[in-house]
N, CA, C and O atoms as a CHARMM CRD file, in Angstrom:
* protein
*
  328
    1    1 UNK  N    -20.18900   7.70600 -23.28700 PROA 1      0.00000
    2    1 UNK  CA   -18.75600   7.56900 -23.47900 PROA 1      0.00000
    3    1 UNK  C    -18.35000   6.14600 -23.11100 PROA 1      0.00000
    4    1 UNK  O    -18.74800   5.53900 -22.11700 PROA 1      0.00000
    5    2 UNK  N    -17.51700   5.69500 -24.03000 PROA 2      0.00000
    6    2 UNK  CA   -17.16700   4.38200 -23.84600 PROA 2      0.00000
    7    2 UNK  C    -15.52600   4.04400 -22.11800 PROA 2      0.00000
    8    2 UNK  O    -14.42400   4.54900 -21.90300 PROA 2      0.00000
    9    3 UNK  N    -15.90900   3.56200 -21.79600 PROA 3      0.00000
   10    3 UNK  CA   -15.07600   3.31200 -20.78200 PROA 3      0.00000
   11    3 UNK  C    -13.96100   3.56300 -21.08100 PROA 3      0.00000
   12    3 UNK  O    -13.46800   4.24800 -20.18500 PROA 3      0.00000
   13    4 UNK  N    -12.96400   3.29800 -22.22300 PROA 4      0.00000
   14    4 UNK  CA   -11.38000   3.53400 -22.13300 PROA 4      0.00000
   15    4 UNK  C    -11.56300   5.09400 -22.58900 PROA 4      0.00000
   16    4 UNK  O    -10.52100   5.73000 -22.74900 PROA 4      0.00000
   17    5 UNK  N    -12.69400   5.69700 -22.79100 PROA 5      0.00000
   18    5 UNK  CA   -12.23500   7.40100 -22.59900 PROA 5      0.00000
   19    5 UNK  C    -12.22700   8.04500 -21.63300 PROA 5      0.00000
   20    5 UNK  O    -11.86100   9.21600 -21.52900 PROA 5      0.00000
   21    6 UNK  N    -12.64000   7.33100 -20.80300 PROA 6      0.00000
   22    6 UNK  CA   -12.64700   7.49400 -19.10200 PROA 6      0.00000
   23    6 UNK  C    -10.95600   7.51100 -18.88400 PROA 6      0.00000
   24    6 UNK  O    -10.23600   8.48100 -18.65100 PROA 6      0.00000
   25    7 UNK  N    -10.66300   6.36000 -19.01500 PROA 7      0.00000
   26    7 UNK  CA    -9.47100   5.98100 -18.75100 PROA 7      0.00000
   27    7 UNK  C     -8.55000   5.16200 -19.28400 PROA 7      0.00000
   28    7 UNK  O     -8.56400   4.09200 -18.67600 PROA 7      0.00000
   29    8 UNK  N     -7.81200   5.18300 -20.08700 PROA 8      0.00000
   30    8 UNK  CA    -6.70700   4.43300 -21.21000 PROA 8      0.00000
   31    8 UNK  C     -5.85800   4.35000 -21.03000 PROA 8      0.00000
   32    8 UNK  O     -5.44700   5.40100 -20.53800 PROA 8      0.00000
   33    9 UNK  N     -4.65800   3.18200 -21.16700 PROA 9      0.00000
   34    9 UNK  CA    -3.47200   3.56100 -21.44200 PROA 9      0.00000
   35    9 UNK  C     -2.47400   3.56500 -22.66500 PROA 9      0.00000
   36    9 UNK  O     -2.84600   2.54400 -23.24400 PROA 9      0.00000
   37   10 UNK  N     -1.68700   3.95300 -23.23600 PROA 10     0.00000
   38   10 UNK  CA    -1.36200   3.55200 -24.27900 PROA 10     0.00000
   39   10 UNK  C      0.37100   3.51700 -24.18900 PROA 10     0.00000
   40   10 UNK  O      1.19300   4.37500 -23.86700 PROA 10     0.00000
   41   11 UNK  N      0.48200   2.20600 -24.60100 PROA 11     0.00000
   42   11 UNK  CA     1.84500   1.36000 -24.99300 PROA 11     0.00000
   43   11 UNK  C      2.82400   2.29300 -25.64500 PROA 11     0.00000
   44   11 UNK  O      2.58500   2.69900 -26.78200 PROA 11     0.00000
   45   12 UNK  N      4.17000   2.75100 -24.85300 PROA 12     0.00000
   46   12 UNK  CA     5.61500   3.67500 -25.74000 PROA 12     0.00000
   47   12 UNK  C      6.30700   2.69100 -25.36600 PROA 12     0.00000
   48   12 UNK  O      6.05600   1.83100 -24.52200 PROA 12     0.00000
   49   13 UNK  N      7.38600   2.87100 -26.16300 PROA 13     0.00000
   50   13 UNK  CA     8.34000   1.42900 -25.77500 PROA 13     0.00000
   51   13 UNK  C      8.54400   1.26800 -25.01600 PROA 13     0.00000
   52   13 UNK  O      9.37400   1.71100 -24.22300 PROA 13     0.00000
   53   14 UNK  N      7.30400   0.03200 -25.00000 PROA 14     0.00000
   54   14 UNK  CA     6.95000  -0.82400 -23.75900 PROA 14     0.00000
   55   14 UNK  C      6.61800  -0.35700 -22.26100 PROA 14     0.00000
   56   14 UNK  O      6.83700  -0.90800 -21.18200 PROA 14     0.00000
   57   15 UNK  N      6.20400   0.47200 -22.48600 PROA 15     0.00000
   58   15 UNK  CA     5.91600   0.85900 -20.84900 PROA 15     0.00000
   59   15 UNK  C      4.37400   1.78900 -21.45800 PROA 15     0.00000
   60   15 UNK  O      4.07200   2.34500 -22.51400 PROA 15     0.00000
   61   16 UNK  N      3.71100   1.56600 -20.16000 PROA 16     0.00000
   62   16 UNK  CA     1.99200   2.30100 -20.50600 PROA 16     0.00000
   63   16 UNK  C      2.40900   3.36100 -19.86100 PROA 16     0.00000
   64   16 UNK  O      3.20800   3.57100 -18.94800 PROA 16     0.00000
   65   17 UNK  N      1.55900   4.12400 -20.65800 PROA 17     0.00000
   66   17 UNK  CA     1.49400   5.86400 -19.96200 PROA 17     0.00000
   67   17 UNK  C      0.09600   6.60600 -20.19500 PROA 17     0.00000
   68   17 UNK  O     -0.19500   7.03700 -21.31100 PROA 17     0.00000
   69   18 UNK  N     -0.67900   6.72500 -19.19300 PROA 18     0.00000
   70   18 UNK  CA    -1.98600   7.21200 -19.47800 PROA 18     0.00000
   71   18 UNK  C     -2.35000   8.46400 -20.74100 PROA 18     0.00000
   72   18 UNK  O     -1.88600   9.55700 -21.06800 PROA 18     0.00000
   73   19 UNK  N     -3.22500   7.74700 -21.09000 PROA 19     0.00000
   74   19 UNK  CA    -3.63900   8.38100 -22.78500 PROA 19     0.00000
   75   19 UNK  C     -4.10000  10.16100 -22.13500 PROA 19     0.00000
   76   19 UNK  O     -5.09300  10.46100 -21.47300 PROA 19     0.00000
   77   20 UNK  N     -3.29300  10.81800 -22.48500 PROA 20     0.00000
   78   20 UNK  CA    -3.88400  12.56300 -22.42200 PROA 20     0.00000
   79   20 UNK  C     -5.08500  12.85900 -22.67000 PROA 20     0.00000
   80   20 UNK  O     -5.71400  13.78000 -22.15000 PROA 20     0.00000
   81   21 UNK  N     -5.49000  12.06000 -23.51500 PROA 21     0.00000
   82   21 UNK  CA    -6.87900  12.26800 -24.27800 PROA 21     0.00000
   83   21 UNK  C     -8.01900  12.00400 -23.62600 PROA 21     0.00000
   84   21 UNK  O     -9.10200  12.54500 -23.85000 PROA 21     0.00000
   85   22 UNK  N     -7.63200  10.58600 -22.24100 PROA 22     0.00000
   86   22 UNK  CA    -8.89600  10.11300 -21.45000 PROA 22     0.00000
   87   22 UNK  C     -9.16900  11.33600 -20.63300 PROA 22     0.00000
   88   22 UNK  O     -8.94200  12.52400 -20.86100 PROA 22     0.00000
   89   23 UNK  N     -9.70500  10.73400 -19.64000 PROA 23     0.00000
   90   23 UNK  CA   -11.04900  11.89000 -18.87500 PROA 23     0.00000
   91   23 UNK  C     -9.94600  12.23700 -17.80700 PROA 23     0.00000
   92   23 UNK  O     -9.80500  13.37900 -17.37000 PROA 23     0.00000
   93   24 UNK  N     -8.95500  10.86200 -17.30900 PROA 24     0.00000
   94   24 UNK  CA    -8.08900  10.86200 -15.83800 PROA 24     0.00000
   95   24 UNK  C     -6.72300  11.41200 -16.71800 PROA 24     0.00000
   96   24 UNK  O     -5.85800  11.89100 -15.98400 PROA 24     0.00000
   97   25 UNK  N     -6.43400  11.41500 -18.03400 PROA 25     0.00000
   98   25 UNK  CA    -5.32300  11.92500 -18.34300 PROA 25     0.00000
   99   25 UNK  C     -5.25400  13.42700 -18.56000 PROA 25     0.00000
  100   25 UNK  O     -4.24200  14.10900 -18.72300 PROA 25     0.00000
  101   26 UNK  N     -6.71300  13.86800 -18.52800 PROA 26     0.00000
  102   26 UNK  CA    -6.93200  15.80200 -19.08000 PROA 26     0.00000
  103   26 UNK  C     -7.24200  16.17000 -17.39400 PROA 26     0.00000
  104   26 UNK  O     -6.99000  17.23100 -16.82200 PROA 26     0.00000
  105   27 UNK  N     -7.68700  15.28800 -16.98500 PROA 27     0.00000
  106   27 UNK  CA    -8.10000  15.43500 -15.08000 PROA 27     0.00000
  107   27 UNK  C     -6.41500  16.18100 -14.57100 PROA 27     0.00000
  108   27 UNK  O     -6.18600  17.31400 -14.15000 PROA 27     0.00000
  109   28 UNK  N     -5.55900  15.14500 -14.79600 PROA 28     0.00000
  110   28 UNK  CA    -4.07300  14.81200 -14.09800 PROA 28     0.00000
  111   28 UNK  C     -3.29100  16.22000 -14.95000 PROA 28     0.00000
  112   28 UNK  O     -2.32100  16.75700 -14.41600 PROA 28     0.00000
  113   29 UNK  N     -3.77100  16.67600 -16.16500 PROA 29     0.00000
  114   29 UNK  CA    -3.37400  17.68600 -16.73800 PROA 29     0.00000
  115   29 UNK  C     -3.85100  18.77700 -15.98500 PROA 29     0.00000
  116   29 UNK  O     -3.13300  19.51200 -15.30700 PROA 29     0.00000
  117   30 UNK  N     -5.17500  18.88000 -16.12200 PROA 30     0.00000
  118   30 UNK  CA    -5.67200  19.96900 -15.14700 PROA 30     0.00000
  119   30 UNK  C     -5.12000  20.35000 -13.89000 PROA 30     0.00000
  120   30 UNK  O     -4.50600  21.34700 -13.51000 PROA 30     0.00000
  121   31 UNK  N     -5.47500  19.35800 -13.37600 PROA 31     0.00000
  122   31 UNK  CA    -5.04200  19.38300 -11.88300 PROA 31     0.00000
  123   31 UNK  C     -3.23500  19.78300 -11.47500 PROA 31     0.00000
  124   31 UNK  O     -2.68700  19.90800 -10.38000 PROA 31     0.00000
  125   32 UNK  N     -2.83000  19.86700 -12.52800 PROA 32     0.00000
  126   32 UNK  CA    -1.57800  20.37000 -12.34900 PROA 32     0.00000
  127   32 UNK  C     -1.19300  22.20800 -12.31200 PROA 32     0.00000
  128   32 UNK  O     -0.20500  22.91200 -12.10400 PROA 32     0.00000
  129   33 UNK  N     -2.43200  22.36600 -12.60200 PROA 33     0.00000
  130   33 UNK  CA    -2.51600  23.90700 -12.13600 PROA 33     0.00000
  131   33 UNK  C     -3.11900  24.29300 -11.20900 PROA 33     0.00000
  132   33 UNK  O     -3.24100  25.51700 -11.16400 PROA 33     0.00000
  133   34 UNK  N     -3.68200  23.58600 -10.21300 PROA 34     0.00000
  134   34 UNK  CA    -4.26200  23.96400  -9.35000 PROA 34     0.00000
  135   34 UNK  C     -3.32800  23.97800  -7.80100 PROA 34     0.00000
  136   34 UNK  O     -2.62400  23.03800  -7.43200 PROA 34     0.00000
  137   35 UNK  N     -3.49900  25.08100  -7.15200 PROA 35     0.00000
  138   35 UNK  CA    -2.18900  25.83300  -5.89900 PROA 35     0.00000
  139   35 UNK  C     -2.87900  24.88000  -5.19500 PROA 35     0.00000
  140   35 UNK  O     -2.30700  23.79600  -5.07900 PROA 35     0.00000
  141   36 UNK  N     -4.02000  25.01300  -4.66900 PROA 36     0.00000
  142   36 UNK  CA    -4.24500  24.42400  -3.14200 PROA 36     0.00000
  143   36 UNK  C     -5.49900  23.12700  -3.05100 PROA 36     0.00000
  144   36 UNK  O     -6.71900  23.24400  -3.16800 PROA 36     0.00000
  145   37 UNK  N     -4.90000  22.23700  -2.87000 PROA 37     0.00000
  146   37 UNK  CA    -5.81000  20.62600  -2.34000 PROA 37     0.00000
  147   37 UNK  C     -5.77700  20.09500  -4.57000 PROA 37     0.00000
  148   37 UNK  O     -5.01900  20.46100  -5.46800 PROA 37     0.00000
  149   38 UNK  N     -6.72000  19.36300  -4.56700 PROA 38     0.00000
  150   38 UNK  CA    -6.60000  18.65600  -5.39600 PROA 38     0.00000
  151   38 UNK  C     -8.23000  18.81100  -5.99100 PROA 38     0.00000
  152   38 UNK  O     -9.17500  18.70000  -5.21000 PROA 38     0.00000
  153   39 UNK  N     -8.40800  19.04500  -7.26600 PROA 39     0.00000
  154   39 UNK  CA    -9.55500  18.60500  -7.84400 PROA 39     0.00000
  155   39 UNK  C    -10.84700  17.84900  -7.63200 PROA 39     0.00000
  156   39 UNK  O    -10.68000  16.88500  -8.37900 PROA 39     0.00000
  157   40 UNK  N    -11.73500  17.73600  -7.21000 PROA 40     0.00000
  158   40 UNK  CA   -13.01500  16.82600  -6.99900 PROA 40     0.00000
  159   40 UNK  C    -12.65100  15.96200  -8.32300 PROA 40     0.00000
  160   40 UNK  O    -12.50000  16.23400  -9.51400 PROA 40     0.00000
  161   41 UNK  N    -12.56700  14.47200  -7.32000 PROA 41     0.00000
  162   41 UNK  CA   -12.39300  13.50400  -8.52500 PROA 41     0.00000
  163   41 UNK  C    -13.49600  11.79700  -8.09200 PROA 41     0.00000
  164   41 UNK  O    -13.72300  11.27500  -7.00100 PROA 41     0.00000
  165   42 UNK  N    -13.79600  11.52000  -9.06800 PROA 42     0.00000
  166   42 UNK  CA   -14.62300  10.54000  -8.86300 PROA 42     0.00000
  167   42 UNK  C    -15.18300   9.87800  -9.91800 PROA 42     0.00000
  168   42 UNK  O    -15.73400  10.45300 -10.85600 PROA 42     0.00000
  169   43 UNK  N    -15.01400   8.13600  -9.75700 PROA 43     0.00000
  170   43 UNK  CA   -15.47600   7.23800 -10.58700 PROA 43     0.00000
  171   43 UNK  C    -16.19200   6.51700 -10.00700 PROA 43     0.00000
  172   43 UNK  O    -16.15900   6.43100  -8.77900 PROA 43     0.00000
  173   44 UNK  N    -16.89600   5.92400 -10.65800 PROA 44     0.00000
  174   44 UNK  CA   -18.08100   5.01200 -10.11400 PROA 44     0.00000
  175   44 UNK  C    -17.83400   3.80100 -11.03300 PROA 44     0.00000
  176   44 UNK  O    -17.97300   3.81200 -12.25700 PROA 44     0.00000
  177   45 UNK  N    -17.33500   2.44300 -10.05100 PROA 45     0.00000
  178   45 UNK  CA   -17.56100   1.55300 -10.62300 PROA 45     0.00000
  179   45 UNK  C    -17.99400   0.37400 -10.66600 PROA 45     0.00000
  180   45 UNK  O    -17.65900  -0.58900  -9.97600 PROA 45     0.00000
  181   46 UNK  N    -19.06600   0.47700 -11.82900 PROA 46     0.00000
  182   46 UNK  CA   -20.34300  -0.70500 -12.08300 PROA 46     0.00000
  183   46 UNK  C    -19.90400  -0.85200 -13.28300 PROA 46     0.00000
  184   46 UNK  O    -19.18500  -0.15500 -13.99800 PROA 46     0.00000
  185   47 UNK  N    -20.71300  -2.39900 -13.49900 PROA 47     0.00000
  186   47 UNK  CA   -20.80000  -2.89400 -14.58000 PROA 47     0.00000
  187   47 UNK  C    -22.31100  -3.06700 -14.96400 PROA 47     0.00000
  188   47 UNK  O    -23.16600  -3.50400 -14.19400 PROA 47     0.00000
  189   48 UNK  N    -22.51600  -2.68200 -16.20600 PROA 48     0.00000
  190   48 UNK  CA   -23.90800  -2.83500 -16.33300 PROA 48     0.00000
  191   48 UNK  C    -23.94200  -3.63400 -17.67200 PROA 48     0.00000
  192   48 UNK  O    -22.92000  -4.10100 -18.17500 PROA 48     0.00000
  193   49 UNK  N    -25.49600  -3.79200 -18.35000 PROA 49     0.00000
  194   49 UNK  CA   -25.60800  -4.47400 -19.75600 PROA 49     0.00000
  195   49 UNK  C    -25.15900  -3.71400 -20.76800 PROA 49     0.00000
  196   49 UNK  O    -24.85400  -4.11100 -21.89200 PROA 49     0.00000
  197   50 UNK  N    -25.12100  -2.57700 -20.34100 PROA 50     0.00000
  198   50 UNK  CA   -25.51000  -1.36500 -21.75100 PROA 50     0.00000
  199   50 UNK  C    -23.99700  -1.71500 -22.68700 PROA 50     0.00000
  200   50 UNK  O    -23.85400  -0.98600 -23.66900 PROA 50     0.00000
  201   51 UNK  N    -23.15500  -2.51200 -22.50000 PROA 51     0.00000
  202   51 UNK  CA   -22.26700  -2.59300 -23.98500 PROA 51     0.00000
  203   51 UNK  C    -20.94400  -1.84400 -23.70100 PROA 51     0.00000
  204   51 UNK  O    -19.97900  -1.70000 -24.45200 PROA 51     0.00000
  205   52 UNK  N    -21.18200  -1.27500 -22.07700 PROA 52     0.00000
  206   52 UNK  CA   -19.55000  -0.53100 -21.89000 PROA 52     0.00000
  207   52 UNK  C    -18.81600  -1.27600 -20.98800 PROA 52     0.00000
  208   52 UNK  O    -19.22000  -1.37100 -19.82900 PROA 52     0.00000
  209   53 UNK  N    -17.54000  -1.95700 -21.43400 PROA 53     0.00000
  210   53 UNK  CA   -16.48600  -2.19000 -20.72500 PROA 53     0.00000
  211   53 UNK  C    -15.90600  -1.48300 -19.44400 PROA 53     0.00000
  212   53 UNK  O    -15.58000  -0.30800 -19.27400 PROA 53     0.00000
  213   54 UNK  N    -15.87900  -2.59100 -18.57600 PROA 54     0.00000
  214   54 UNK  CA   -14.68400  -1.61000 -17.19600 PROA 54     0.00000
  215   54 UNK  C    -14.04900  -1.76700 -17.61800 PROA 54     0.00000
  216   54 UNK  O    -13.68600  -2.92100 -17.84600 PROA 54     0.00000
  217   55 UNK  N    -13.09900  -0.14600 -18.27400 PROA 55     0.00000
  218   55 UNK  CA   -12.00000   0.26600 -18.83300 PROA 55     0.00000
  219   55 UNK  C    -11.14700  -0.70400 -19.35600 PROA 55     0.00000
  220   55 UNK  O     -9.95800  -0.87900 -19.08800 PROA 55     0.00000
  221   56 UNK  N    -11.87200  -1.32500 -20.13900 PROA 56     0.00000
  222   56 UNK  CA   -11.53700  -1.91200 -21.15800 PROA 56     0.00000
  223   56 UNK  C    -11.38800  -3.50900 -21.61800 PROA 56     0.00000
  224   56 UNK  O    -10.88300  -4.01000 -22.62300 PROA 56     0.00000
  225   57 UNK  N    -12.13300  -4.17300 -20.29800 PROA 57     0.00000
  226   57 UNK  CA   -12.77200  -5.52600 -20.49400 PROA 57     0.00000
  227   57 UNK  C    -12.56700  -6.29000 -21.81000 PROA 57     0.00000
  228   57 UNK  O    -11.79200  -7.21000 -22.07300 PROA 57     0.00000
  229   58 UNK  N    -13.35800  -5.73700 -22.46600 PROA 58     0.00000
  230   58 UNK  CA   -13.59000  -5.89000 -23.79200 PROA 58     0.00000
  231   58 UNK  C    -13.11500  -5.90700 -25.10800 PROA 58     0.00000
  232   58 UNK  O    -13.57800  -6.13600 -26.22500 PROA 58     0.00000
  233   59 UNK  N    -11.52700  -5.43900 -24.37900 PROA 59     0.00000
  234   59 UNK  CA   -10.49200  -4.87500 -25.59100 PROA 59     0.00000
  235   59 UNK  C    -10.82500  -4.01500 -27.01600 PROA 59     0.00000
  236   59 UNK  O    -10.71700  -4.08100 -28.24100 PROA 59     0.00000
  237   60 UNK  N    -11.30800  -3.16900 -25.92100 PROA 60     0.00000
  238   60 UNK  CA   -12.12200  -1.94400 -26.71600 PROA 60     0.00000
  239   60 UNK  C    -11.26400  -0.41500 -26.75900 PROA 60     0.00000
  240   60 UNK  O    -11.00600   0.40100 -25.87400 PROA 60     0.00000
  241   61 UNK  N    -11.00100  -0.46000 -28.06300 PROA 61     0.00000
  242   61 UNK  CA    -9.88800   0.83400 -27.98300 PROA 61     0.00000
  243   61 UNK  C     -8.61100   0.12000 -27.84400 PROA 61     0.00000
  244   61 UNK  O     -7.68900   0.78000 -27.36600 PROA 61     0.00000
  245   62 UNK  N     -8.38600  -1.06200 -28.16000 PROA 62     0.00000
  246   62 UNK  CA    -7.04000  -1.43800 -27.51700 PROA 62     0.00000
  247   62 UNK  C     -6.80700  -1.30200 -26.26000 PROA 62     0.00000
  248   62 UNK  O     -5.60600  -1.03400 -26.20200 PROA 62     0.00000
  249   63 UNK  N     -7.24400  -1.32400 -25.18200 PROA 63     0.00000
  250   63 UNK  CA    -7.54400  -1.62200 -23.79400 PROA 63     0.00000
  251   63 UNK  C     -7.46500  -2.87400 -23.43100 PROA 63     0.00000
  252   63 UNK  O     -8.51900  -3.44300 -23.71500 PROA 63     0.00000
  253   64 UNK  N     -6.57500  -3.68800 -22.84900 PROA 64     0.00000
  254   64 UNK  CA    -6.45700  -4.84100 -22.80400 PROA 64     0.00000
  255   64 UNK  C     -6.75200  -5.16400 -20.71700 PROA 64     0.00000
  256   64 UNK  O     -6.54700  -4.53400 -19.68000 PROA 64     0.00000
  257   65 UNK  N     -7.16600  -6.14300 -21.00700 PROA 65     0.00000
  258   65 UNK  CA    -8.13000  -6.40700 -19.56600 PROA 65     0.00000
  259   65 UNK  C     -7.28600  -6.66200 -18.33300 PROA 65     0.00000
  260   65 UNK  O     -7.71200  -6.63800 -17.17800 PROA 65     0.00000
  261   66 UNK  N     -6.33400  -6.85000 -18.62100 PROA 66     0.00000
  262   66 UNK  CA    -4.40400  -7.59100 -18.17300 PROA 66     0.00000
  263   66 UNK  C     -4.42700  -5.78600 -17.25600 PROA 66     0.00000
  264   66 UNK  O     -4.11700  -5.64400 -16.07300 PROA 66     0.00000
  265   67 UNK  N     -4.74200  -4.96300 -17.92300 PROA 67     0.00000
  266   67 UNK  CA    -4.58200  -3.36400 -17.20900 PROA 67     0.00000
  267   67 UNK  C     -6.06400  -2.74900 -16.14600 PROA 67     0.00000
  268   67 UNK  O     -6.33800  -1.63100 -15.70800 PROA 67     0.00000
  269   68 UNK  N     -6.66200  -3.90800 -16.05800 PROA 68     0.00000
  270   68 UNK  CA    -8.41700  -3.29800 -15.17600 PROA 68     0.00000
  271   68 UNK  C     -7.66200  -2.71900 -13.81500 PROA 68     0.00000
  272   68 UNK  O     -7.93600  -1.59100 -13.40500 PROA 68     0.00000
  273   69 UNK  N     -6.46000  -3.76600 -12.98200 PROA 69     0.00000
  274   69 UNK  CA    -6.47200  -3.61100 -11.56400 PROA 69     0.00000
  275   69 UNK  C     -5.45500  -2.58700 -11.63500 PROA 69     0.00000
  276   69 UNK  O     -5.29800  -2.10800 -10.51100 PROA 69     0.00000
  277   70 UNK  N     -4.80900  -2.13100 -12.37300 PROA 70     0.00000
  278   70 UNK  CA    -3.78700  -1.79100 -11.92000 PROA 70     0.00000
  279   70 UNK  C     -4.32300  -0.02100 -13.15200 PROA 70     0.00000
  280   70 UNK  O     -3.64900   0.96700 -13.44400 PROA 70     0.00000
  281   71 UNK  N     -4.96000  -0.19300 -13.31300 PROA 71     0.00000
  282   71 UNK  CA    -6.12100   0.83600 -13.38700 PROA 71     0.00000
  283   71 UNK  C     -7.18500   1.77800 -11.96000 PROA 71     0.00000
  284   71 UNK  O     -7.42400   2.95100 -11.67400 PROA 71     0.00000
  285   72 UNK  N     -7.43000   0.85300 -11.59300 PROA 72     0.00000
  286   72 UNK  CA    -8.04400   0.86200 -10.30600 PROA 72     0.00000
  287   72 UNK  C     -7.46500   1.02800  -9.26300 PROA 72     0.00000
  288   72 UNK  O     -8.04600   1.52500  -8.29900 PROA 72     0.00000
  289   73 UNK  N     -5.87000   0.55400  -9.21100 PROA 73     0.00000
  290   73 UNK  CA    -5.08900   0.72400  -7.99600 PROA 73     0.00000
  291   73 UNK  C     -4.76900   2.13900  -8.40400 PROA 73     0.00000
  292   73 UNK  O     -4.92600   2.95500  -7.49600 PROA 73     0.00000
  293   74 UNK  N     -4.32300   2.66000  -9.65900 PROA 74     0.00000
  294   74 UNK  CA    -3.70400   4.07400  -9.54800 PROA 74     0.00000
  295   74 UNK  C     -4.69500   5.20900  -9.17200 PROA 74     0.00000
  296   74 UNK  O     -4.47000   6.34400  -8.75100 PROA 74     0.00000
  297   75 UNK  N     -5.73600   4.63500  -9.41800 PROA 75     0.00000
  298   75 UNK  CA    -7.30000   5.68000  -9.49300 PROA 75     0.00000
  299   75 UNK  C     -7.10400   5.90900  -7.61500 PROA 75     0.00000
  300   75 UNK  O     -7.05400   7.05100  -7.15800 PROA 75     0.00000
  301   76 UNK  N     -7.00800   4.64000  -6.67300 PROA 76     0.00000
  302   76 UNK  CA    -7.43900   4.93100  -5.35700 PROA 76     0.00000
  303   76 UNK  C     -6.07000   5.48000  -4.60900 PROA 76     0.00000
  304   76 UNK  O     -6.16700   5.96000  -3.48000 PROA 76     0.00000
  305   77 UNK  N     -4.79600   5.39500  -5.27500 PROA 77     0.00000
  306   77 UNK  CA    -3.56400   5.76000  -4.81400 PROA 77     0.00000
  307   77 UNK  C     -3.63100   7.29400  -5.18100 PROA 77     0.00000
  308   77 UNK  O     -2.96200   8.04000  -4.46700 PROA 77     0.00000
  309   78 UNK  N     -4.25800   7.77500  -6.06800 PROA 78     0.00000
  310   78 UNK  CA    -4.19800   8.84600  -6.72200 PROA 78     0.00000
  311   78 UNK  C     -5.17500   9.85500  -5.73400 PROA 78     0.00000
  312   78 UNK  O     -5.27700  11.07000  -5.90200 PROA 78     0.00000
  313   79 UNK  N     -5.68300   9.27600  -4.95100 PROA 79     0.00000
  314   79 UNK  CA    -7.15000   9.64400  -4.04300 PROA 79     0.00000
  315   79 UNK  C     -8.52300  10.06000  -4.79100 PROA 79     0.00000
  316   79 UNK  O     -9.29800  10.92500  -4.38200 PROA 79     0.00000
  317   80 UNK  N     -8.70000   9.17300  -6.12700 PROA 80     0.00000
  318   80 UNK  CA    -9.52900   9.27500  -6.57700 PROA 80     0.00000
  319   80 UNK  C    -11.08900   8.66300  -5.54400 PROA 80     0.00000
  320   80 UNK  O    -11.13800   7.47600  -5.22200 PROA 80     0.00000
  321   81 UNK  N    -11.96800   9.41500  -5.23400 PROA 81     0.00000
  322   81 UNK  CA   -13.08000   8.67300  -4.68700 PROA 81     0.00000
  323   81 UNK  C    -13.72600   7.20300  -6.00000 PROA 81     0.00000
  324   81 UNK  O    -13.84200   7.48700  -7.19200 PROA 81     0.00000
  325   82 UNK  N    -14.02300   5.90700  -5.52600 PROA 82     0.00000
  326   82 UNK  CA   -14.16500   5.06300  -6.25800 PROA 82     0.00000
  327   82 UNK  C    -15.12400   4.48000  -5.26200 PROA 82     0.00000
  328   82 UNK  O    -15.69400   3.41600  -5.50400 PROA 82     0.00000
């Protein structure tokens, strides 16, 4: 899986709103039914050769690189393990 299906955002007038479709937008769906504590959640992040963008480096999917940190800040605010 390519990195922005992990995690995407996509542009409504003018403001980003995480893509439903990524892994953290069906996660944040899920997890909205759950009564007590929060979901096991966890990303791991490396960069390797193999051709996949950190979430979206690469402007892959329309993922623009301007969104990596503030990607990463919502992931650890969110209490995602990272």
């Amino acid at each position: 899986m390519r990195s922005p299906g992990q995690f995407s955002y996509v542009e409504k007038d003018g403001q980003l709103e995480i893509d439903p479709n990524s892994a953290v937008g069906i996660w944040l769906a899920f997890n909205k039914g759950i009564r007590t504590g929060q979901a096991a959640r966890r990303f791991a992040c490396c960069r390797c050769g193999c051709g996949h963008a950190f979430f979206g480096e690469k402007g892959i999917d329309g993922q623009k690189t301007a969104w990596r940190l503030k990607k990463v800040r919502f992931l650890a605010e969110q209490g995602f393990e990272l």
